[in-house]
C-alpha positions, 0 to 999 in steps of 0.5 A, a space after each residue: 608805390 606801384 608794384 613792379 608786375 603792374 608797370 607796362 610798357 606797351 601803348 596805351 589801349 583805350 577803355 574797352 567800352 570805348 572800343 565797342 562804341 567805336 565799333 557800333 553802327 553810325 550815330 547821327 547825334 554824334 555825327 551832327 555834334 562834330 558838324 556843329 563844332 565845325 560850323 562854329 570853328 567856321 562862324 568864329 573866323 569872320 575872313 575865312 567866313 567871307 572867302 568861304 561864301 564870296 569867294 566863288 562869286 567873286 572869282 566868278 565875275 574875273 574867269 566868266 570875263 575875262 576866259 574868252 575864245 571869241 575873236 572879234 574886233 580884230 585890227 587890220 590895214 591894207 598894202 593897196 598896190 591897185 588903188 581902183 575902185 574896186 580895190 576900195 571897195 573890197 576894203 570897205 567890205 571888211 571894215 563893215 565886217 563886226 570882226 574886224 577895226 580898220 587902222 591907217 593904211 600901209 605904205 610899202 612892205 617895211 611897214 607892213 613887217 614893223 606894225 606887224 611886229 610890233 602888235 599893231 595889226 593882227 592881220 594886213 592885206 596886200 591887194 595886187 596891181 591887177 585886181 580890179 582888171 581881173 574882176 572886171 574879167 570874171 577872174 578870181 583875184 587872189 588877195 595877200 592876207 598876212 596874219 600874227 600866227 603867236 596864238 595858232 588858235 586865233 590864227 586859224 580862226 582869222 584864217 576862216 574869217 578871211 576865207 567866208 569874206 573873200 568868198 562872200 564879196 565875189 559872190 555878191 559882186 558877180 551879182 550885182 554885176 552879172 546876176 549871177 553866182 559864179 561857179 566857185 561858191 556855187 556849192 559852198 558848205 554853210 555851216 550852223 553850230 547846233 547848240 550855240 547858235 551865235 558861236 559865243 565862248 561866254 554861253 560855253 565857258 561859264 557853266 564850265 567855271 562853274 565846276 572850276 570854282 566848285 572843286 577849287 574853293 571847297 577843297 581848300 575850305 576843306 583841307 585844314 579841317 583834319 590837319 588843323 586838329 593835328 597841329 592843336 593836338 586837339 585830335 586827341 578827344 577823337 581817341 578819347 570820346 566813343 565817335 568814330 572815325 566815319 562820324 567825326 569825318 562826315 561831321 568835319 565836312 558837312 558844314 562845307 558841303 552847306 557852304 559849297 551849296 549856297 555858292 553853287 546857287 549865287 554861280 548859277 544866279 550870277 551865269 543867269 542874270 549878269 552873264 545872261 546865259 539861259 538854263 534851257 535844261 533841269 535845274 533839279 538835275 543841275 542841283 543834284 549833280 552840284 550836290 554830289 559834286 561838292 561832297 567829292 570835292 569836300 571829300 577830296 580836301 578830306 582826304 588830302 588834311 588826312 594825308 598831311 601833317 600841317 596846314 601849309 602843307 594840305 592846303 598847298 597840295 590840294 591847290 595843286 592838286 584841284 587846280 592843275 587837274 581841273 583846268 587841264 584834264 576835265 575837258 575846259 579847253 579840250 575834250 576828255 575823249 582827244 587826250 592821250 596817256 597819262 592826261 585821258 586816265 586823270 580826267 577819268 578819274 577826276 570828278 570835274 570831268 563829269 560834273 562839267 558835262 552835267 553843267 555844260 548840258 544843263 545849260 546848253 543842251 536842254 538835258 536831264 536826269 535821263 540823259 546824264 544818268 551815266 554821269 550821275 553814277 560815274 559821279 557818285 562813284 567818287 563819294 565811297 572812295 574818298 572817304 575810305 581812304 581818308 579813313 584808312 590814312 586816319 586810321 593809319 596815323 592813330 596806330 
């Protein structure tokens, strides 16, 4: 029988030999031990396996075709009150135009409204009675020109199609007609797009993906990795062995950040040769910057499987989390530097923010170390941060 002065009734202290092990420096043995644990746990489960590494390319292929801002192809008809020729000469103008596909043409201002409403047209014209009289006099005619205003910025950039084409007809007209240029596009601004000559979204919008999907598919192969230990019970050895907490950490995540790279490597021979968008920069600095990106990202499903108690529950937080902050806050659609309040302090504080700038110069403005350089560190910043407050939630749910 156990003598009654030897019976406690306080928690249970780990042996103190355990305590200085835990408390000595970072062993690299024990560190690989973990990642070699949770490679296994990885290799076992072949579907998690296979989303892991195609996933990405994958998703890829889906968001590089189908996240486009170039307006092209665009249908339009024409209300001719004229009839001259002139008047049909205008309109064979635009349809030789690569933005726009000519449809049959409208009959009275009803029509003009229905196939407006209904989809058919996104711009019609209306060409004036007098429009042929009022070149032949050296006028300028103005055209009636109706546009589907549903997306403002596909509206606006109708708009500006059809200001250049207007302008560009009665130019050439007045030379072929007089040889000369009237006074009204003599001064015309002609304007060229410095790093994106042909003004194609696909050579912006796919090395911003890239970043995307890079922050998206590791966080969430990373979000079980902790939790999941919860769940089993099996965090218990933690407490049991003398690993630390930075060991067993940096060992959960460093078969991801392995995974994340080769997916980073098949995004950037996917945006090359199927997408055809030249890499005019460093592709050692591009690297650089993915590897320190995805330890971010790893660490950031590190830190959200720290914070939750159930699988379910990190990976649906880190779904949220990743995906609302990276496509509204980083600078996809919008830069970081026109976002006002809440919106400008997330996507300064987020990493896609950064690494979006590193892959968008890279593959777009020729640059390199030298001048990403601020990037680099505001980047590498977020490594020491996510990983102290994963061990400090760890520590915190061990106590």
């Amino acid at each position: 029988m156990v003598p009654k002065e030897e019976i406690s009734a306080g928690p249970v202290q780990p042996p103190a030999a355990d305590r200085h092990c835990r408390a000595g420096g970072l062993s690299p043995l024990r560190l690989f031990g973990y990642a070699r644990r949770e490679t296994l746990e990885l290799m076992r489960d072949p579907i998690r396996l296979i989303f892991a590494l195609l996933g990405s390319v994958i998703l890829m292929f889906i968001l590089g075709y189908g996240i486009t801002f170039d307006v092209e192809d665009l249908a339009f008809a024409v209300l001719d009150r004229d009839g001259t020729p002139q008047s049909r000469d205008y309109v064979q103008n635009l349809s030789g135009s690569r933005y726009f596909i000519e449809h049959p043409a409208i009959r009275d201002p009803a029509e003009l409204e229905q196939r407006m409403q209904s989809g058919e047209l996104s711009v019609a014209f209306e060409i004036p009675p007098d429009f042929g009289k009022d070149l032949k006099r050296g006028r300028s005619p103005q055209i009636g020109v109706w546009i589907d205003g549903a997306m403002p910025f596909r509206g606006e950039t109708i708009r500006g199609y059809m200001q250049g084409l207007h302008l560009q007809y009665l130019s050439d007209l007045a030379r072929r007609t007089r040889g000369d240029i009237p006074q009204m596009t003599a001064a015309a601004i002609e304007v060229r797009y410095r790093y994106n000559q042909d003004f194609k979204s696909i050579y912006a919008m796919v090395p911003a993906v890239i970043p995307i999907l890079l922050v998206f598919i590791p966080a969430i192969l990373m979000a079980p990795g902790v939790v999941r230990e919860k769940e089993l019970g099996s965090i218990t050895n933690l407490y049991a062995t003398p690993v630390t907490r930075l060991e067993f950490l940096l060992g959960k995540q460093l078969p991801y950040i392995g995974v994340s790279m080769i997916n980073f490597f098949s995004l950037v021979a996917l945006a090359i040769v199927v997408f055809g968008v030249p890499l005019k920069g460093s592709m050692l600095a591009l690297a650089v910057g993915a590897l320190i990106y995805v330890t971010a990202t790893t660490g950031l499903g590190l830190l959200m499987s720290a914070f939750t108690r159930t699988q379910i529950a990190a990976l649906a937080g880190t779904a949220i989390v990743t995906s609302l902050a990276a496509v509204n806050f980083s600078g996809l659609t919008e830069p970081v530097s026109s976002l006002q309040g809440v919106g400008a302090v997330m996507g300064k504080m987020f990493p896609t923010t950064y690494f979006l700038i590193i892959s968008r110069g890279t593959f777009t403005k020729a640059l390199g170390f030298s001048d990403l350089y601020g990037d680099f560190i505001a980047l590498a910043a977020f490594i020491p941060v996510l990983t102290l407050l994963s061990l400090a939630l760890l520590r915190k749910q061990e106590a």
